[in-house]
N, C-alpha and C positions, 0 to 999 in steps of 0.2 A: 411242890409246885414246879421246880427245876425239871426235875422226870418227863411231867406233865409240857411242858412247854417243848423239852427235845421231845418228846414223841411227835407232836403237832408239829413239830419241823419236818422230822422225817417223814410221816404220812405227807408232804405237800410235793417234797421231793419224789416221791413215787410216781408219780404223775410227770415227771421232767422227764425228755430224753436226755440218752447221754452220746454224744459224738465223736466218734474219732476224727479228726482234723483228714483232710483230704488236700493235697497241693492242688492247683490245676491241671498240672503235669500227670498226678497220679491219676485224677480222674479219666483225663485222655487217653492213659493208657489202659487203663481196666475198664473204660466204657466198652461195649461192644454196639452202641451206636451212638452217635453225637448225631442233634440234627437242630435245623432251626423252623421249629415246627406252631399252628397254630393251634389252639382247644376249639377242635369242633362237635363237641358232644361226653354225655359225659351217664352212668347207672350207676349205681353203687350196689355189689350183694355180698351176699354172705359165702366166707372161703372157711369152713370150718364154722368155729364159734366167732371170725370175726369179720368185721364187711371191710371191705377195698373198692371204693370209689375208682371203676375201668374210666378212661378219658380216652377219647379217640382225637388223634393228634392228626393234622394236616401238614406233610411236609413238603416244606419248603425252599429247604435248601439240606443237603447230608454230605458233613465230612468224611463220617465213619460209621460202617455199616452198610449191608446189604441192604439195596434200592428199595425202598416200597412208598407208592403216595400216600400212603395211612399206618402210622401206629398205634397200638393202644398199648396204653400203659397204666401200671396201678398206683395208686397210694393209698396206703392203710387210712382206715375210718370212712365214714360215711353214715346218711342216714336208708335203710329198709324198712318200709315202711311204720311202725310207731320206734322201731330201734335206731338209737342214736351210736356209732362211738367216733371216739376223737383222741389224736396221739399227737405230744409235743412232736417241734419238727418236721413235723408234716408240710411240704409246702401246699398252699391256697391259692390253685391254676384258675384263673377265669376263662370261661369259652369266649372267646372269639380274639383273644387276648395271643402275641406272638410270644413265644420264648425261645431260648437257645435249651437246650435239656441234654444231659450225661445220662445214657441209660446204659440197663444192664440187665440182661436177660438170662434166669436162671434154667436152670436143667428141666424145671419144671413149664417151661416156656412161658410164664408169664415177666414182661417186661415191667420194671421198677426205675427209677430216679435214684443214679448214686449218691451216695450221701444225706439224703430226704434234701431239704434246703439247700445246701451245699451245691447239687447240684442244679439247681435252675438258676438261669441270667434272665432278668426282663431285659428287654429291649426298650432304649429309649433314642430320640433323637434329640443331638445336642445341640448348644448354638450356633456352630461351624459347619452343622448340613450332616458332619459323620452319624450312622447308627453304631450305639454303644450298647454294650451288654453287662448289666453290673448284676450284684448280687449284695442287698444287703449282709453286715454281719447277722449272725445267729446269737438270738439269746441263751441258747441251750446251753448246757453243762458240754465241754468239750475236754478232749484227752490227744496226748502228743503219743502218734503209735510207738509203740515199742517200750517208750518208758509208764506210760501211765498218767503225764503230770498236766495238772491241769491247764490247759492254755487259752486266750482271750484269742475269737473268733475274729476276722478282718473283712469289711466289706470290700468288693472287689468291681472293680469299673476298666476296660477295654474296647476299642474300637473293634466292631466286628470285623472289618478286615483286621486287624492285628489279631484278633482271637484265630480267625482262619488258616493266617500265616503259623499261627504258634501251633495249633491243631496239625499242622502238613509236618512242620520240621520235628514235633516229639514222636508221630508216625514215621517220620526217616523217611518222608515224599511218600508214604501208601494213605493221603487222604481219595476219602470218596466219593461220589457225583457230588457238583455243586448245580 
């Protein structure tokens, strides 16, 4: 019965993602675009055997990154037509909905979201008038790079100007159009 029971553990964990912890700092550095962009549209198809949900973003403001008023970007999962799939981690963008987004765009030129969750901030306004960009923690299984060890995720809350100000000074003054 013990057997039985670790296997059903493990089968559940399959299904988890697992994340490497990302600073803010790290992110800013390895993004190759930071913007604070709106969901204005959104397909999901098949890349291979697996679908990615493209999102065309409306941007609104870019610290980093060459200019454009439209991104599109991917996350894994999505449904094509009776095909469903779905991966822990994954953040849940709603269109018309504003975020701040770390992207990163690979060789293959499609653009992704560092970190899945990690990298998106909603945007709220607080009771002082400031807009804030926070980011809940992650339930997922997380790892400290370099060692391996497991570490508890931290949600994360800043004043978008203070996010902008920290974005220009770990670029060394090379942020871009706001």
């Amino acid at each position: 019965m013990r057997v039985f029971l670790t296997f059903l553990a493990c089968l559940g964990s399959l299904t988890a993602a697992t994340l490497e912890r990302i600073s803010l700092d790290e992110m800013i550095g390895k993004s190759t675009a930071i913007v604070r962009g709106r969901v204005s549209g959104s397909s999901a198809r098949f890349h291979g055997s697996m679908i990615y949900t493209h999102l065309k973003i409306q941007v609104l403001e870019r610290w980093k990154g060459s200019p454009a008023a439209v991104e599109e970007i991917i996350v894994p999962g999505g449904k094509v037509a009776s095909a469903r799939q779905s991966f822990s981690g994954t953040p849940a963008l709603t269109e018309g909905t504003e975020y701040v987004l770390f992207l990163w765009t690979g060789r293959n030129g499609l653009t992704h979201i560092i970190g899945l969750s990690q990298g998106v901030f909603d945007l709220k306004q607080a009771a002082s008038g400031a807009k804030m960009a926070t980011r809940s923690a992650t339930s997922e299984l997380m790892l400290e790079p370099g060692s391996g060890q497991v570490v508890k995720d931290e949600a994360l809350e800043i004043t978008l100007e203070d996010l902008g100000r920290r974005i220009v000074a770990v670029l060394g003054g090379k942020g871009g159009t706001r």
